[in-house]
C-alpha positions as CSV (number, residue, x, y, z in Angstrom):
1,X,53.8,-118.7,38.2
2,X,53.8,-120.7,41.2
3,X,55.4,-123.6,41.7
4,X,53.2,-127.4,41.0
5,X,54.8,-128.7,43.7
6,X,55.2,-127.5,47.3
7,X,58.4,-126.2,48.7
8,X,60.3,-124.8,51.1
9,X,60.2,-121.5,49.5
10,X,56.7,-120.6,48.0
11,X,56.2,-118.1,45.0
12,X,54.7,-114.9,46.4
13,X,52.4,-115.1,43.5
14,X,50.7,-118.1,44.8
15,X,46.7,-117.4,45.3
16,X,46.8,-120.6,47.9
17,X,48.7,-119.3,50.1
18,X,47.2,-117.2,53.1
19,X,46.4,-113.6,52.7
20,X,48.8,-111.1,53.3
21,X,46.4,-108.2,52.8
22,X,45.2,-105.4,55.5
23,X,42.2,-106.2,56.9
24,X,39.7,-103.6,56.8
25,X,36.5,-102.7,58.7
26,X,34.4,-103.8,55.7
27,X,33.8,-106.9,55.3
28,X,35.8,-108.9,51.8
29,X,33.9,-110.0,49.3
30,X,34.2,-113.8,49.3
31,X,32.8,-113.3,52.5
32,X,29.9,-111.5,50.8
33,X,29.6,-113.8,48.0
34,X,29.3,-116.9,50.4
35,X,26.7,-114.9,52.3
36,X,24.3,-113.8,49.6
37,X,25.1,-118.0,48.4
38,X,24.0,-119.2,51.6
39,X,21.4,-116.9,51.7
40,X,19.6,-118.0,48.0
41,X,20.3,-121.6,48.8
42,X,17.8,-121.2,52.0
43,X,15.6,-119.5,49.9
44,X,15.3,-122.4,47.4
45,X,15.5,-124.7,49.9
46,X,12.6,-123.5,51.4
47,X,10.7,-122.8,48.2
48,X,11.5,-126.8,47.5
49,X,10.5,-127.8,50.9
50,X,6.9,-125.4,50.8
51,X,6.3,-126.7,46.9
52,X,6.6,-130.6,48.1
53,X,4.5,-129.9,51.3
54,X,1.5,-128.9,49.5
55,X,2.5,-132.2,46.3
56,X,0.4,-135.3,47.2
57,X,2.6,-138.9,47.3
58,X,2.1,-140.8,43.5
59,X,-1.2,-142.2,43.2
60,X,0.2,-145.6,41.5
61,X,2.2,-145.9,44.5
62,X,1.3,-149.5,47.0
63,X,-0.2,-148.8,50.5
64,X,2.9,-149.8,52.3
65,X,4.9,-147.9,50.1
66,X,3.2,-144.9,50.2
67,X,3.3,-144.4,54.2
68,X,7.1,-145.0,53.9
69,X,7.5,-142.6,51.2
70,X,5.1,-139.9,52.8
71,X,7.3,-140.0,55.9
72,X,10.3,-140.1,53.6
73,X,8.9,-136.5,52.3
74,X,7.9,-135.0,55.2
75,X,11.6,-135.8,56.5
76,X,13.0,-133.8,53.0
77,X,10.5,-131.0,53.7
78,X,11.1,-130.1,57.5
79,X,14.7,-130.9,57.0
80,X,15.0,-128.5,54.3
81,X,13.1,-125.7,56.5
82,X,14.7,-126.2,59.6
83,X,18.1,-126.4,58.0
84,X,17.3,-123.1,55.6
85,X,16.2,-121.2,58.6
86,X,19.5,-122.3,60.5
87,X,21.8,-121.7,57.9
88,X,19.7,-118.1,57.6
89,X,20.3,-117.3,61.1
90,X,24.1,-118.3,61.2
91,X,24.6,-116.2,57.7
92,X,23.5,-112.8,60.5
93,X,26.6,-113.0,61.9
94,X,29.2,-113.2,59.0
95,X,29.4,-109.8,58.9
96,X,29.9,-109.4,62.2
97,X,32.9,-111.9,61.7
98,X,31.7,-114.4,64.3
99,X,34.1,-117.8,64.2
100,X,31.8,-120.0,66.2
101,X,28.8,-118.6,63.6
102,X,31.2,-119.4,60.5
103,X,31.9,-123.1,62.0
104,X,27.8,-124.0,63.0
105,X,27.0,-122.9,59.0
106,X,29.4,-125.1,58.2
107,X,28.5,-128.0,60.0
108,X,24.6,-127.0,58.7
109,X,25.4,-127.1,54.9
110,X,27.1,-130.0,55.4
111,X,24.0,-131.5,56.9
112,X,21.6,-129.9,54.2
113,X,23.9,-131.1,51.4
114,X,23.4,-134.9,52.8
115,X,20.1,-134.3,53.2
116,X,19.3,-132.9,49.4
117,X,21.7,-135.9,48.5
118,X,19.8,-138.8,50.1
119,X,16.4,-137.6,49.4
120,X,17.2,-137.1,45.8
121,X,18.6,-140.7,46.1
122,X,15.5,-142.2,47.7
123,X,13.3,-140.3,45.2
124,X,11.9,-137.9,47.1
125,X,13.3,-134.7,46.2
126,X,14.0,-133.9,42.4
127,X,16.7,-132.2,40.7
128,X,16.9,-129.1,41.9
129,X,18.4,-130.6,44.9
130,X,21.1,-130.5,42.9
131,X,20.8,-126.8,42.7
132,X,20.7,-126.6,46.3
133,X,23.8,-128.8,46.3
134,X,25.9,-127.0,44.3
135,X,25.0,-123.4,45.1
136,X,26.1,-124.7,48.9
137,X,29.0,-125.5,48.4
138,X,30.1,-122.4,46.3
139,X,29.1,-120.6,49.3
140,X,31.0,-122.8,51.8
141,X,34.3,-122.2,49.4
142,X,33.7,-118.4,49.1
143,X,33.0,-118.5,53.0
144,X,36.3,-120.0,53.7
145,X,38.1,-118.3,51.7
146,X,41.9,-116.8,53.1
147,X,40.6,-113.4,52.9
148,X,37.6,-114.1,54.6
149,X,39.3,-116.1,56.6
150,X,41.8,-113.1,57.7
151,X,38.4,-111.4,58.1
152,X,37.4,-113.7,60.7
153,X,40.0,-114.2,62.4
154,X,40.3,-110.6,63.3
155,X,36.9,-109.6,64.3
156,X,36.9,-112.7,66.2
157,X,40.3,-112.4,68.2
158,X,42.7,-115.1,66.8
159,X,44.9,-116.6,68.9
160,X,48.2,-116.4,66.6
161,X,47.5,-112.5,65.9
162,X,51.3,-111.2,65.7
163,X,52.9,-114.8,65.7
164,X,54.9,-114.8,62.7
């Protein structure tokens, strides 16, 4: 069992430790899971966004409310597209390894996660920006994984290849 604490010396059982593994031509499968995450969490964000496009504003709402909160929503909807189809187009190059690629999703669900967040929080988007939320950041952890991490880091040249 590993150790609670960290040490000097380190358990070789320890799953948080980095991965000592060969690294194969195929891609792993964290790296697949956080794809095919990434890759559903686009598709409902875009379902979301399309769905609230086409939803009229409250009709109890006051006049200068409702031009605050239609601009509110149109922020949620074209966030949640442009975000989706960014998030889609960096998810083409996981397989391929690509670090830069791996970083920009990053820094994209990050941005989608504050976005479902703070329209949810205005009252704009509904619940299932939780959804969004949480099927995210599965696929950020099963992105960064230490075997897809490993992954990356040799389809994409690392630097401290052989340093030991």
């Amino acid at each position: 069992m590993a150790g609670m604490f960290p040490t000097m010396v380190s358990d070789p059982n320890d799953r948080n430790r980095r991965f000592t593994g060969e690294v194969g031509q195929a891609w792993p499968k964290p790296l697949k899971i956080g794809y095919y995450l990434c890759l559903l969490a686009a598709l409902l964000m875009f379902v979301i966004a399309f769905l609230t496009m086409v939803s009229d504003s409250p009709k109890d709402l006051d006049a200068d409310v409702e031009g605050i909160f239609a601009r509110n929503l149109r922020i949620y909807t074209w966030g949640s597209i442009i975000l989706g189809s960014l998030i889609t187009s960096c998810c083409a190059y996981l397989p391929k390894g690509s670090k830069v690629a791996r970083r920009w999703l990053a820094g994209f669900i990050g941005l989608a996660v504050f976005l479902q967040l703070s329209s949810f929080f205005v009252g704009v988007a509904g619940w299932a920006a939780f959804v969004v939320v949480g099927v995210l950041v599965f696929a950020l952890f099963f992105v960064f994984r230490p075997a897809a991490n490993a992954f990356v880091d040799k389809r994409s040249g690392d630097v401290w290849e052989g340093v030991e």
